[in-house]
N, C-alpha and C positions, 0 to 999 in steps of 0.2 A: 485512557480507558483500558483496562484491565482485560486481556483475554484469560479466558478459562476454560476449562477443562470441560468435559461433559460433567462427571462427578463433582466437580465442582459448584456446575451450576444449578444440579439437583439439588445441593446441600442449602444451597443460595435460595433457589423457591421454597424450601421447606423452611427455611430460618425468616425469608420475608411474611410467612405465615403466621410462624410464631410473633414477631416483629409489631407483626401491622396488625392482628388480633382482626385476621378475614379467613374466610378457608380457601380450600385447592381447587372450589367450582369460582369462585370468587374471582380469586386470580385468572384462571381459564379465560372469565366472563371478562377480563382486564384485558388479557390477551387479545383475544378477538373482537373487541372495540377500537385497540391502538390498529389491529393489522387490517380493520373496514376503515380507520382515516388515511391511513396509507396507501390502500388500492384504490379510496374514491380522490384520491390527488394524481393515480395514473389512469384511470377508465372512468368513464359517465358509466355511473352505477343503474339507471331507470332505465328499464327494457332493453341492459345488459342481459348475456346468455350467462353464467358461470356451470362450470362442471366442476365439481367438487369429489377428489377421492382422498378418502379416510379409512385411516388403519386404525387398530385396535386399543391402539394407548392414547395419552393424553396429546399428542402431535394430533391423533385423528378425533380426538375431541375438541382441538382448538381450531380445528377446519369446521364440524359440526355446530360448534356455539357462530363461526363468521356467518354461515350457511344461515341464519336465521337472522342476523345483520342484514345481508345482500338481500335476504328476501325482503323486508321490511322495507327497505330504502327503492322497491319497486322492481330488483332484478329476478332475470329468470331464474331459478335454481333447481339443478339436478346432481344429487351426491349419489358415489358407490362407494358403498363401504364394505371393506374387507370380511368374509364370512371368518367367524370365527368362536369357540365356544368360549373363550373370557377377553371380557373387554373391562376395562380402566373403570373402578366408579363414576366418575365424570362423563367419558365417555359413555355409559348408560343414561347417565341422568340429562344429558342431549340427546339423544337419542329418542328419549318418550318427549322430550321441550320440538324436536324436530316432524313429529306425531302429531301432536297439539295440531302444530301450525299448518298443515298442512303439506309437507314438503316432502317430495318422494323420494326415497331411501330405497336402493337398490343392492343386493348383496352380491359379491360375487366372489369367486374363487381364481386364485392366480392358476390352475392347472385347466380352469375351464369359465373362460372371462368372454362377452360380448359388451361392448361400449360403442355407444352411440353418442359421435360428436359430431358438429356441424362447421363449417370454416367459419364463422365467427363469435364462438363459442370460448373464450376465455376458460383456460382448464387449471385449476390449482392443487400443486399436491399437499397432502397431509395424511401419506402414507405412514410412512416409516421414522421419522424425527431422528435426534440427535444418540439415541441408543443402542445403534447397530453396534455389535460387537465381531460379527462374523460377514461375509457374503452373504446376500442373499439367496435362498437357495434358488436352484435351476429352472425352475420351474417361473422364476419370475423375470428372466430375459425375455420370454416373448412379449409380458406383461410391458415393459421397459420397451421394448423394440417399437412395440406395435403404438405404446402412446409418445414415443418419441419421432414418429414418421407422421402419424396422422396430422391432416391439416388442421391450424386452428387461428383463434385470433393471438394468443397470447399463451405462454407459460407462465406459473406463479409457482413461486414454494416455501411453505412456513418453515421456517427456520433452517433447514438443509432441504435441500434434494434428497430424495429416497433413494436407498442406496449407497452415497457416500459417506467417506470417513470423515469426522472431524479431527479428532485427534492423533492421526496417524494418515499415512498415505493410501488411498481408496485400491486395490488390486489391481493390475490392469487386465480388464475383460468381464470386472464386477457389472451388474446389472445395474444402471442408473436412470434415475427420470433426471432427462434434460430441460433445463429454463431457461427462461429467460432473465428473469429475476428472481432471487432468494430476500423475502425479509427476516434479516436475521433478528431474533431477537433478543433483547439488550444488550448485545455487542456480537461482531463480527466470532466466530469458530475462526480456529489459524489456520485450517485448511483452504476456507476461500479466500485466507491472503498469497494461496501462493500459488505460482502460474500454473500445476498441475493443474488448475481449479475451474482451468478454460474449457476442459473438456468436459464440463458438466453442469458448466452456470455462464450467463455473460456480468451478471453484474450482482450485486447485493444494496440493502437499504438496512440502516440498524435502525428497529424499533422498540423504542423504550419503553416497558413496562413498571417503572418505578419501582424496581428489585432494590428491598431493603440495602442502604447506602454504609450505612454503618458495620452492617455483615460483608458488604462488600469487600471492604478495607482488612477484615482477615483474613481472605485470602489472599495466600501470598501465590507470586506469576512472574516468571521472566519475559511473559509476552506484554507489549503495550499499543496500542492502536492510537497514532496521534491525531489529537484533535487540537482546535484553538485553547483550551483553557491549559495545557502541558507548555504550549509554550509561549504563550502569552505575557505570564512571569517569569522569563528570562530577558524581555526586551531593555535594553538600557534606557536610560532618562538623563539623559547630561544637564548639566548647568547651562544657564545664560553664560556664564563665562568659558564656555569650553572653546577649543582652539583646536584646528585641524591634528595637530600632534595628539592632543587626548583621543582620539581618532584612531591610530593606529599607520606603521608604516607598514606597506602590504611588496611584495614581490612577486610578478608573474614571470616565469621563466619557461620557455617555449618560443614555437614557430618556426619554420623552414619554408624554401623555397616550393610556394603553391598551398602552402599552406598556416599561410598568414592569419589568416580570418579566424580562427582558435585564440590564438595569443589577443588578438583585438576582440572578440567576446567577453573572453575572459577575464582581460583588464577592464574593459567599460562599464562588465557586471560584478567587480568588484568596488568599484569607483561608486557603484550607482548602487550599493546595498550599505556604504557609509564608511569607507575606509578614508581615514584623510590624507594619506599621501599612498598614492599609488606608483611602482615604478613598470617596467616591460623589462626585460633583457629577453633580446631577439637576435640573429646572424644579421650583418648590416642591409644586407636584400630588404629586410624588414623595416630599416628604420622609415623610411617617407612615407610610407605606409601607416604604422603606428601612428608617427605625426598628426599625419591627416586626420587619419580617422576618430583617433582619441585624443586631444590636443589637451584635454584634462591628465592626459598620461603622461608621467616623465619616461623617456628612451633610454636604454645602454643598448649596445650591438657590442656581441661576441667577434673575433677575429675573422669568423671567418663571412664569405660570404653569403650560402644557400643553406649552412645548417652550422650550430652551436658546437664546435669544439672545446668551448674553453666554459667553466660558468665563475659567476659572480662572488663575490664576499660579501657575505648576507646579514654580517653581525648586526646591522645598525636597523633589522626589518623585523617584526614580530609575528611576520608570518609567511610561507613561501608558499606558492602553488607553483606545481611543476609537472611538466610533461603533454601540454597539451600541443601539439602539431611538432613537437616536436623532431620526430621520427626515428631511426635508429639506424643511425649512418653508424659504421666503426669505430670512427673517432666520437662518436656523439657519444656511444657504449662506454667508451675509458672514461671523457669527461665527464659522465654523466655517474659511473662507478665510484669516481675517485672524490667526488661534490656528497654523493650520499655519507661514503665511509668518512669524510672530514666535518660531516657536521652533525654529529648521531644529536646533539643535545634539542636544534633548532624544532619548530615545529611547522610540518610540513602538508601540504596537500597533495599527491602523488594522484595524475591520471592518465590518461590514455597512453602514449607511447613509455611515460615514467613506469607505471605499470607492465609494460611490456618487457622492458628493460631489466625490471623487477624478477620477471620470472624466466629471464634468461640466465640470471646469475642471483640466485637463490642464497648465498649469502651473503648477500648484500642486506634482506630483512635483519639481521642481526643488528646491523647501523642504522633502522630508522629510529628516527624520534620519540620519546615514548609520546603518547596522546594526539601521531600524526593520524590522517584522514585517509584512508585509500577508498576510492569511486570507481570499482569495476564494472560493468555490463557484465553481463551472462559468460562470456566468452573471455575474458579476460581475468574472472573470477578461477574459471576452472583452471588456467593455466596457472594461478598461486595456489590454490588448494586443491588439485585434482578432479578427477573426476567425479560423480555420484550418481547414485542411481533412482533416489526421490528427493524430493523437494525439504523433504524432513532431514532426511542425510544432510544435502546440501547447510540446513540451519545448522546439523551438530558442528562440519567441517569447517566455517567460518567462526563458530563460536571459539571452536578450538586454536584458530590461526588468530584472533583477537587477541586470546588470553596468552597467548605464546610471545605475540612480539607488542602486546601491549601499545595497540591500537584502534583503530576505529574503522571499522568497515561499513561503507554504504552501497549496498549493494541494489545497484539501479531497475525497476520494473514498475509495474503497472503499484501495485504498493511497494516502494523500493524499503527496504529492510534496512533500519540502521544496527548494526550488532557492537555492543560498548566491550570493552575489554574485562568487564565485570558481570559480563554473560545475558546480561537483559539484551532483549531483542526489539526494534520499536518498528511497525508498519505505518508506514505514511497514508495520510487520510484524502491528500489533497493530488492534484493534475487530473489529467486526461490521455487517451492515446493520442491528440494533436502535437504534445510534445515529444514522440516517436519521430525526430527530425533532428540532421545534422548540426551540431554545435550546440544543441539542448543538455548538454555533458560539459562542454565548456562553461555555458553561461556558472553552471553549477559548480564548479570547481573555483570559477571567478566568486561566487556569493559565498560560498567557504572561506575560502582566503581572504576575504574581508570582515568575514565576522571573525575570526582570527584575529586580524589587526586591531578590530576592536576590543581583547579583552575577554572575550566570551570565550568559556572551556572549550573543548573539545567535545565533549557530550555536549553542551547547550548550542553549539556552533553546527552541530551537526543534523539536531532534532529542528530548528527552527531553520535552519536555511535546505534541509529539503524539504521544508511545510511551506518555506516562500517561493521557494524555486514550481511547486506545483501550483501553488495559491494564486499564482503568477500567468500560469497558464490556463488556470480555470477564468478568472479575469480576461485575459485575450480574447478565451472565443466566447464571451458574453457579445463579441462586437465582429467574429467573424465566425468562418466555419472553421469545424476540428481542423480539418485534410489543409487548409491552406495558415495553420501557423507557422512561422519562423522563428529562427533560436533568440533573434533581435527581437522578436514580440516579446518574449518574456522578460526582456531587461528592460522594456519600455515599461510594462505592467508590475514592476517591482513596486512602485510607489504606492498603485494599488492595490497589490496584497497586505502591504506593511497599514494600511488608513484598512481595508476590512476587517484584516488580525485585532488589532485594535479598539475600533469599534463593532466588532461580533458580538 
């Protein structure tokens, strides 16, 4: 799915117009039908409270045509709308439809405002929409303060929060209406894909208005939001004749003393995403361990005993994953230096301690592989690309470190960002915060490096095994709670993300 622009998706409603041969109250009246199926799938709509605030443009007209849904369907309804001397045609023309019907419209002004809400009074905004171009002016922080403190049942807000940026990083100190939930409509704004986004929404819902499909496709976007249908068609389909080698041979390299249980994630959840021959090289501490635990896994042990001085010769593997528990002993650092500089052509998975290793000795990026995988968290991000100071920064500074050493970064969170070396950027659709838990970065490195093994690029290895590796955990807690998954929950539920991908 395509993110856009604000302007963009002006251009989008205007050309679905021309398109679809409806007008701009038409659409509106689309608008706020999809966004009354959506709120009566989260609240019992019948002798519900709503409070509805609506500003002056077409956002505060798509709150006024819902306003007449929610009455209809039996809830209470109370709207204030922003006093103002021009308002949206649309928004006029709900306005005398909100007359008709009996529904009390109360004006007010942000310099001199009295609202009355009740604790369980569901409050929705459709203030200010996706057209801010400036701060709100001052005058509407108290406006902001006062309905972000007031008790209620629920926050809702069409399309953004009032107040924030979509296409750039919101000020920090701007006036916002906080939510609970944003329904965005017809795809996610890139602002709520990125964690600055906490401090002014907890979640979002894309609701489809059937924006002309065909207009869609001209515009062009280096943002992509995945869903099932992106990587769906990347799934292999092997023969009845296929044979564990058509498979792929995979490498996991890692492990140290205490920190075993990484290298056996990792290898299990490579094993168990379809790699046909899986090996481990681990320090010998490691081997009975491995053994046991993955008995599908073949062993090598490095020389030494508690951590990897020495590493492997990898020609005969078609894909390596490296660095998980590894750690970075001294000697781990040269051996670990001397394995990246001799094998620049291989292609690689680089995580956790690899990564560390990585931005200790900075030219070492010159000898990865091109189309290798690097999996940083937050903190391990900035120590390769530096610091930054928004979340947008942040995008330029990995796009730029992609296209330099011609790689692939996935950059792990709540939508973990994959950035291709070709500058497109892709937000994952799928997980939960229950995989915010220890070795949930291993399993992931492990389902990399198998789809590797398998055949599958770099880019398609990348966009479908963090669609699985999430898919996989939305699957877990259908059968338990968030707070108690583990990183083995997700490689048990691989099978069942791969059978829902599938058949979705």
């Amino acid at each position: 799915m395509k993110i856009l622009s604000t302007e963009q998706i002006r251009l989008l409603d205007q050309k679905t117009i021309e398109n679809q041969y409806i007008s701009s109250f038409k659409l509106m009246e689309r608008v706020a039908t999809r966004l009354f199926e959506a709120i009566s799938n989260r609240h019992k709509l019948y002798h519900s409270s709503f409070v509805i605030f609506c500003g002056k443009g077409n956002n505060g007209g798509d709150g006024l045509a819902l306003a007449q849904l929610l009455k209809e369907a039996g809830a209470f309804v109370k709207v204030y709308l922003l006093q103002s001397k021009k308002y949206s045609s649309d928004n006029l023309r709900n306005q005398e439809l909100l007359e008709d019907r009996g529904i009390k419209v109360e004006k007010f002004n942000p310099e001199k405002f009295s609202f009355s809400i009740k604790p369980d009074d569901i409050l929705i905004d459709a203030l200010i929409g996706t057209g801010l171009r400036e701060v709100l002016p001052s005058e509407w922080g108290e406006v902001m303060d006062w309905l972000n403190q007031v008790e209620c049942k629920d926050r809702l807000a069409i399309d953004v929060p009032s107040g924030m940026f979509v296409d750039g990083p919101t000020p920090v100190g701007a006036p916002v209406f906080k939510v609970s939930k944003v329904y965005a409509i017809h795809a996610p704004k890139i602002a709520m894909l990125l964690p600055d986004s906490a401090k002014y929404m907890d979640d979002f819902e894309v609701v489809s208005i059937d924006l002309d499909k065909v207009a869609v496709e001209e515009f062009e976007s280096n943002y992509q939001y995945v869903l099932a249908n992106i990587v769906r068609p990347f799934i292999h389909k092997p023969t009845k004749y296929a044979h564990k080698g058509t498979f792929g041979r995979a490498l996991i390299i890692g492990g140290s003393h205490g920190m075993m249980g990484a290298a056996v994630l990792a290898s299990r959840a490579c094993m168990r995403i379809g790699a046909g021959l899986t090996t481990a090289y681990v320090p010998s501490c490691g081997y009975s361990i491995m053994q046991t635990a993955n008995p599908e896994v073949m062993c090598m042990v490095g020389s030494s005993d508690e951590y990897l001085v020495t590493f492997p010769i990898v020609e005969k593997y078609q894909a390596i994953g490296v660095g998980i528990g590894l750690g970075t002993a001294k000697a781990t650092q040269v051996a670990f230096a001397n394995f990246v500089r001799e094998n620049t052509n291989h292609l690689m998975v680089y995580d956790a301690d690899a990564l560390t290793l990585l931005s200790m000795d900075k030219r070492l990026l010159e000898h990865l592989g091109k189309g290798s995988i690097l999996t940083p968290h937050p903190k391990e991000l900035e120590r390769l690309i530096g610091t930054w100071e928004t979340d947008f920064e942040k995008l330029t500074l990995c796009c730029a470190f992609a296209q330099k050493y011609q790689v692939v970064l996935v950059v792990k969170g709540a939508h973990t960002a994959v950035v291709w070396p070709c500058g497109k950027i892709h937000f994952n659709s799928t997980g939960n915060w229950g995989m915010a838990t220890a070795g949930a970065g291993d399993v992931l490195t492990g389902i990399l490096t198998g789809l590797l093994a398998q055949g599958y690029t770099s880019e398609q290895a990348s966009l479908l095994g963090v669609y699985l590796h999430g898919l996989a955990g939305d699957c877990a807690v259908k059968l338990m709670y968030k707070v108690n998954l583990i990183a083995s929950d997700l490689i048990d539920n691989l099978t069942n993300a791969y059978v829902s991908l599938l058949n979705e």
